[in-house]
Residue frames as a rotation matrix with the C-alpha (Angstrom) as fourth column:
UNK 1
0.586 0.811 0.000 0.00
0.811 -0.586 0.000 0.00
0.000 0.000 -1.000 0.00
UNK 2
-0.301 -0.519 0.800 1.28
0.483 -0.806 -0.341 3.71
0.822 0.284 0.494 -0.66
UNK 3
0.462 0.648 -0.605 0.57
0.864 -0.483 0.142 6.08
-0.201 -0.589 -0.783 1.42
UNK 4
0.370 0.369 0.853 0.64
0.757 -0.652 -0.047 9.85
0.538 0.663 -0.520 0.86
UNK 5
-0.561 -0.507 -0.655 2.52
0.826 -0.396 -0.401 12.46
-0.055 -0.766 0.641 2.57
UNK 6
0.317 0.781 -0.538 0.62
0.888 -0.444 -0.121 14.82
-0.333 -0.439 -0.834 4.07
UNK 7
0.670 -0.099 0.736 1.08
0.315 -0.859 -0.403 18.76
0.672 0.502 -0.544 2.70
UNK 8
0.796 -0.462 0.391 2.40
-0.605 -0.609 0.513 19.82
0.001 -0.645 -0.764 6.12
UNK 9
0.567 -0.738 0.366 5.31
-0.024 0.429 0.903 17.28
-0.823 -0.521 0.226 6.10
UNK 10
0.635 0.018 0.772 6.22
0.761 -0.185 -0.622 18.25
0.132 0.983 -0.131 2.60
UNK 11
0.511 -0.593 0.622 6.88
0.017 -0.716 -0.697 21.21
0.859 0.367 -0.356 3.48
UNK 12
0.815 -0.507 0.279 8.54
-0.569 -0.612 0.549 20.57
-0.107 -0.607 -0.788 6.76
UNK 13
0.309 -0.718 0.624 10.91
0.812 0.540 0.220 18.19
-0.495 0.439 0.750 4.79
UNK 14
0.461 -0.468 0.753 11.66
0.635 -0.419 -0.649 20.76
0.620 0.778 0.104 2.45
UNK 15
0.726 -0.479 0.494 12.75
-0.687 -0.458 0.565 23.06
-0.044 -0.749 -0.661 5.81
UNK 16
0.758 -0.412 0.506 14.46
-0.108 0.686 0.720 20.70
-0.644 -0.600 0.475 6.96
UNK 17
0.652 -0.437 0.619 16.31
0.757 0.326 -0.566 20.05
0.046 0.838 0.544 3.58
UNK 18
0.513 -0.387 0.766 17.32
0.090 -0.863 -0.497 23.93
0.854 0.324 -0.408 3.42
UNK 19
0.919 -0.195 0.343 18.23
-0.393 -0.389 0.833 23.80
-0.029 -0.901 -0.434 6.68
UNK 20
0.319 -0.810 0.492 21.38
0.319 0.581 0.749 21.05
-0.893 -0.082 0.443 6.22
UNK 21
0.416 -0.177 0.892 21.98
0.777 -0.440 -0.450 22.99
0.472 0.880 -0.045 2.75
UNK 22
0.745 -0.183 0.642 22.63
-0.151 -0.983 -0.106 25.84
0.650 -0.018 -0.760 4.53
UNK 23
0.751 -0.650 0.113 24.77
0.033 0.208 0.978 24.12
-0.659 -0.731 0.178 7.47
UNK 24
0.667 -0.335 0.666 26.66
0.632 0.727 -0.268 22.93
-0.394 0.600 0.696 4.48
UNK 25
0.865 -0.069 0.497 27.31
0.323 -0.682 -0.656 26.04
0.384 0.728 -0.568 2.60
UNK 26
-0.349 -0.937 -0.032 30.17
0.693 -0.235 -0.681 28.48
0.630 -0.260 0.731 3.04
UNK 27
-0.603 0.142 -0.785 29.86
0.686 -0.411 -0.601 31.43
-0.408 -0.901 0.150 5.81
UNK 28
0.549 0.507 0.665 27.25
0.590 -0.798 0.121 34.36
0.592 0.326 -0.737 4.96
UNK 29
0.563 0.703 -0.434 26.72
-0.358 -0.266 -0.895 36.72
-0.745 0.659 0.102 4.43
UNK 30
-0.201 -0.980 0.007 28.10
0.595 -0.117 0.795 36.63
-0.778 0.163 0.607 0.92
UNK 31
0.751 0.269 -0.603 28.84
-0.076 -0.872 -0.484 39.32
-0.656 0.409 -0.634 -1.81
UNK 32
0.852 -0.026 0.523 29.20
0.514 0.233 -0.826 40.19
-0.100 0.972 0.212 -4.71
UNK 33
0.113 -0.984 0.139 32.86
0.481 0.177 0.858 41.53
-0.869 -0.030 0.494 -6.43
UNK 34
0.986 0.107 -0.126 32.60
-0.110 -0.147 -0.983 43.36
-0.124 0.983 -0.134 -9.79
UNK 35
0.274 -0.911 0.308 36.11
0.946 0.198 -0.256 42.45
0.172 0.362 0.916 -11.69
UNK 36
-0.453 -0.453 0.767 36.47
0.763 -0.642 0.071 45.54
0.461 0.618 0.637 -12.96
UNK 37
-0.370 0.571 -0.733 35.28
0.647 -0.408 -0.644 49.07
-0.667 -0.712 -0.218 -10.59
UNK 38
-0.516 0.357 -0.778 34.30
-0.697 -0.704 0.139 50.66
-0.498 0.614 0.612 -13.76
UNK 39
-0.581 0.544 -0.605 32.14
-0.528 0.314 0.789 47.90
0.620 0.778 0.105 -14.88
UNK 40
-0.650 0.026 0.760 29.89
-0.759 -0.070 -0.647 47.25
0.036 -0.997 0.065 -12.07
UNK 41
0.129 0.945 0.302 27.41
-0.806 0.277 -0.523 45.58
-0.578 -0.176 0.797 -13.52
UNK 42
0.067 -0.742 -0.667 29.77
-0.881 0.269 -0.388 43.22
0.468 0.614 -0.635 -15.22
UNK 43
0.325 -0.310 -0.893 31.35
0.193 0.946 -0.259 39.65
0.926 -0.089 0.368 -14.29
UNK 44
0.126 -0.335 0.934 32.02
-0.887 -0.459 -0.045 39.61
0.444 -0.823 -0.355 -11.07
UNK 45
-0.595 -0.115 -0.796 33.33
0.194 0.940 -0.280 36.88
0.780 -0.320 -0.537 -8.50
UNK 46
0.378 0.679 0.629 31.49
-0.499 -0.423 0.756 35.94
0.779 -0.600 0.179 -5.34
UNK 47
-0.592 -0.806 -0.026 33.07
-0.292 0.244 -0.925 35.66
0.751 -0.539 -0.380 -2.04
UNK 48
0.306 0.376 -0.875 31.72
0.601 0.636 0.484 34.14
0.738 -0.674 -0.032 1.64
UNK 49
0.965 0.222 0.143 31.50
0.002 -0.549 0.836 35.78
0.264 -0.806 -0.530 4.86
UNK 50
0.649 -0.758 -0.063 35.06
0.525 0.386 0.759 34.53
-0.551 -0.525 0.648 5.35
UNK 51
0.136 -0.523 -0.841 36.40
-0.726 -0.630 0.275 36.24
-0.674 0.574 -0.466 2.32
UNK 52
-0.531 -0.847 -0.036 36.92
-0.336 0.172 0.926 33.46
-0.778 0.504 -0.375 0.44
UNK 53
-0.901 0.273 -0.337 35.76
-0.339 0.040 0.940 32.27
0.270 0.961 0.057 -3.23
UNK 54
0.211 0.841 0.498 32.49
-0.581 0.518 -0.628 30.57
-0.786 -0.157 0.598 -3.79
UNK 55
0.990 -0.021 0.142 33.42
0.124 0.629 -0.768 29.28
-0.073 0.777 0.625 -6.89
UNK 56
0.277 -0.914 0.298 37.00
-0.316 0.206 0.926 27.65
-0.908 -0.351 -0.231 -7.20
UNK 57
0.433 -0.080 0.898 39.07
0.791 0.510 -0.336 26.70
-0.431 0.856 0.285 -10.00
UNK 58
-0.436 -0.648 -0.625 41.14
0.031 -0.705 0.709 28.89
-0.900 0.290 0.327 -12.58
UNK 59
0.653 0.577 -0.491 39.42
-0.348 -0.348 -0.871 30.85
-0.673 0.739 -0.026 -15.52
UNK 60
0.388 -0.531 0.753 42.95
0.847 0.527 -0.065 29.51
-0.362 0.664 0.655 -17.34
UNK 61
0.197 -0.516 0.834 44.07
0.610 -0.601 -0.516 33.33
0.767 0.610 0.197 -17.92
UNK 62
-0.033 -0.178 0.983 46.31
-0.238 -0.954 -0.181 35.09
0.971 -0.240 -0.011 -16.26
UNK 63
-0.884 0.049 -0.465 45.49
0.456 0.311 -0.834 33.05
0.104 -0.949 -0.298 -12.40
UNK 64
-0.421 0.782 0.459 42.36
-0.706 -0.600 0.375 35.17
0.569 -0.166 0.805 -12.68
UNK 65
-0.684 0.456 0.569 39.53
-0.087 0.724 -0.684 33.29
-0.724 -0.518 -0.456 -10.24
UNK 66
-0.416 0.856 0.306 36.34
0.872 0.281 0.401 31.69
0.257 0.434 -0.863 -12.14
UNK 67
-0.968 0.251 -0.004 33.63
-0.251 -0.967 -0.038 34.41
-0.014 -0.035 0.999 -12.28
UNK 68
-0.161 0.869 0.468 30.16
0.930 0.292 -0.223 34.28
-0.330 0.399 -0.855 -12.57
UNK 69
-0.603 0.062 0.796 27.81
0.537 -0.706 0.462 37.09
0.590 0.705 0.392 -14.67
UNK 70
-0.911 -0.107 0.398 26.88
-0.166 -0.789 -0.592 40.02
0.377 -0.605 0.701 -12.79
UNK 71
-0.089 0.903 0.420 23.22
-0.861 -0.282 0.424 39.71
0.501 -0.324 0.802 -12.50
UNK 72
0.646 -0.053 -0.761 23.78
0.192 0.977 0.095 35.55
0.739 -0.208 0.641 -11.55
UNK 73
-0.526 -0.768 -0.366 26.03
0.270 0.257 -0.928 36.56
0.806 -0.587 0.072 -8.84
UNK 74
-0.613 0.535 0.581 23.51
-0.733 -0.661 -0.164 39.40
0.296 -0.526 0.797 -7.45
UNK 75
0.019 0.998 0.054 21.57
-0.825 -0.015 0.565 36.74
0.564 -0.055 0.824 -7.26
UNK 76
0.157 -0.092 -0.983 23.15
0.485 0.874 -0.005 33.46
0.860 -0.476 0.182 -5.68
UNK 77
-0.805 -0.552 0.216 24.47
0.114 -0.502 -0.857 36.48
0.582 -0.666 0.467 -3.10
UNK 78
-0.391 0.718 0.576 20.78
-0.838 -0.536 0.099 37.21
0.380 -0.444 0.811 -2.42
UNK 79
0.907 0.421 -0.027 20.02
-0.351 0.787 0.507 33.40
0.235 -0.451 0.861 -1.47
UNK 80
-0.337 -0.941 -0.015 23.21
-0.668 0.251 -0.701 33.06
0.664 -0.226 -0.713 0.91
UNK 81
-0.526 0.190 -0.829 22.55
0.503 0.855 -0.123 30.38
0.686 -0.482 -0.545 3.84
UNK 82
-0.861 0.404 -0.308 20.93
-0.071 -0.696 -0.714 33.47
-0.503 -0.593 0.628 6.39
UNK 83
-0.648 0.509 -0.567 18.79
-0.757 -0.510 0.408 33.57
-0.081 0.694 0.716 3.83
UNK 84
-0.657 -0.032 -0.753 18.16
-0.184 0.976 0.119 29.52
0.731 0.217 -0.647 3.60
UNK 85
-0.785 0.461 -0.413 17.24
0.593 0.367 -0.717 29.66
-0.179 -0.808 -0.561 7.25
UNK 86
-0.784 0.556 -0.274 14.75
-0.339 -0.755 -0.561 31.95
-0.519 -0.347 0.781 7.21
UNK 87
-0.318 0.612 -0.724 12.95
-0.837 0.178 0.518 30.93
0.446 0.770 0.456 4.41
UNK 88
-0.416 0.118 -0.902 13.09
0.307 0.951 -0.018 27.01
0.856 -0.284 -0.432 6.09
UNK 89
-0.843 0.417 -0.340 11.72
0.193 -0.355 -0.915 28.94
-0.502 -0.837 0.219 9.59
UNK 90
-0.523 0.758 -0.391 8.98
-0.763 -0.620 -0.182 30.66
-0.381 0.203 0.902 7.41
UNK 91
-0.047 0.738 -0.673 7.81
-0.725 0.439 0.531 27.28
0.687 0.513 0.514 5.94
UNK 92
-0.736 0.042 -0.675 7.79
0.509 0.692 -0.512 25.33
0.446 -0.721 -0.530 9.39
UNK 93
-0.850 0.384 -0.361 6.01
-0.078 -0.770 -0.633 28.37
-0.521 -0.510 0.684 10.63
UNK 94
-0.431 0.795 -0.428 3.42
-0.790 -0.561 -0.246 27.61
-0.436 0.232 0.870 7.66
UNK 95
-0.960 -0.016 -0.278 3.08
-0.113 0.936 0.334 23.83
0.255 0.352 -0.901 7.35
UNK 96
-0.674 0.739 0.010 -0.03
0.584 0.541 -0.605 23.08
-0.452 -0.401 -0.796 9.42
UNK 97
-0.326 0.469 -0.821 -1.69
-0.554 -0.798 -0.236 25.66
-0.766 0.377 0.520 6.57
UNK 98
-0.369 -0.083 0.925 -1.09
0.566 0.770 0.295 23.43
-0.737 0.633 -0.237 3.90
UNK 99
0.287 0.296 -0.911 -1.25
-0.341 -0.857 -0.386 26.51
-0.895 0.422 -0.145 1.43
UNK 100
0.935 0.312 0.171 -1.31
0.068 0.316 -0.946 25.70
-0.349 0.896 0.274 -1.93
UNK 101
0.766 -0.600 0.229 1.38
-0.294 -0.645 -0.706 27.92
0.571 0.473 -0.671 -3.02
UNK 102
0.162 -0.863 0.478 3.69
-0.983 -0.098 0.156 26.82
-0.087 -0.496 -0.864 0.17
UNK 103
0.314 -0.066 0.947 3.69
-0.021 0.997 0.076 23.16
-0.949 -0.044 0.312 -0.75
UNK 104
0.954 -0.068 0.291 4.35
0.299 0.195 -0.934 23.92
0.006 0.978 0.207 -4.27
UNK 105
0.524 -0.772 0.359 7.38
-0.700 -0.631 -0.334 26.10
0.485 -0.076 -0.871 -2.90
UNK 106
0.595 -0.158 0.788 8.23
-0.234 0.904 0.358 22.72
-0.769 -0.397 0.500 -1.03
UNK 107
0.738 0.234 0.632 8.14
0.143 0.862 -0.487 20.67
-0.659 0.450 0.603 -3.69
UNK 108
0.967 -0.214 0.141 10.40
0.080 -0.270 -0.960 22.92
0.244 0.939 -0.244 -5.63
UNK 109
0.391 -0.655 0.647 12.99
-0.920 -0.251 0.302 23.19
-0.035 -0.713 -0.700 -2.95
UNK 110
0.063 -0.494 0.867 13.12
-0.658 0.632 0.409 19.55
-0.750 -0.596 -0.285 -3.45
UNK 111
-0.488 -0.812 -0.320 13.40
-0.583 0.030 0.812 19.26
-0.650 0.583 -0.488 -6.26
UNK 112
-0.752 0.529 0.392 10.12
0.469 0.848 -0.245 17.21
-0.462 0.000 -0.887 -6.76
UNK 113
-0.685 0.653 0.323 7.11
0.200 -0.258 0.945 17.55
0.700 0.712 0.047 -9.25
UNK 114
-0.827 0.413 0.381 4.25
-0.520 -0.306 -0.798 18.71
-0.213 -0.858 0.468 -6.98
């Protein structure tokens, strides 16, 4: 026999989930780098609360670090692990709702078809 998982454990699996993602990660906050201070909105690298890379490895010119593209950095910076928890608090905080919309936000966190 299957059995079904209830909406509210959905989404406190998917907490949970973000929560050991985020243990995982490097330190927050983290931020963005533009290469170049006259192209801000350019390639830029992103660093960890510690200072150090997020992304490792050698661009192959020059020792430069890997990069990522400005707006893709703004953005992995804006979902750092601070960020992980909070979000994984706000859907423990709304499981026993079973909202529509927070179970679908589950489901996507895990990667799963809803």
């Amino acid at each position: 026999m299957t059995t079904t998982e209830q909406p509210a454990d959905t989404i406190r699996r998917a907490a949970a989930h973000l929560r050991a993602l985020a243990a995982a990660a490097s330190t927050p906050p983290w931020t963005v780098r533009p290469r170049w201070a006259d192209d801000p909105d350019g390639s830029a690298t992103v660093t960890s609360g510690d200072g150090g890379p997020l992304v490792h490895g050698n661009t192959g010119t020059r020792g430069r670090p890997p990069f990522l593209i400005g707006a893709d950095a703004r953005y992995v910076t804006a979902l750092d692990p601070a960020v992980g928890l909070a979000l994984a608090d706000l859907l423990d905080a709304q499981a026993d709702a079973g909202d529509v919309l927070v179970v679908g936000l589950a489901h996507r966190i895990l990667g799963e078809a809803p």
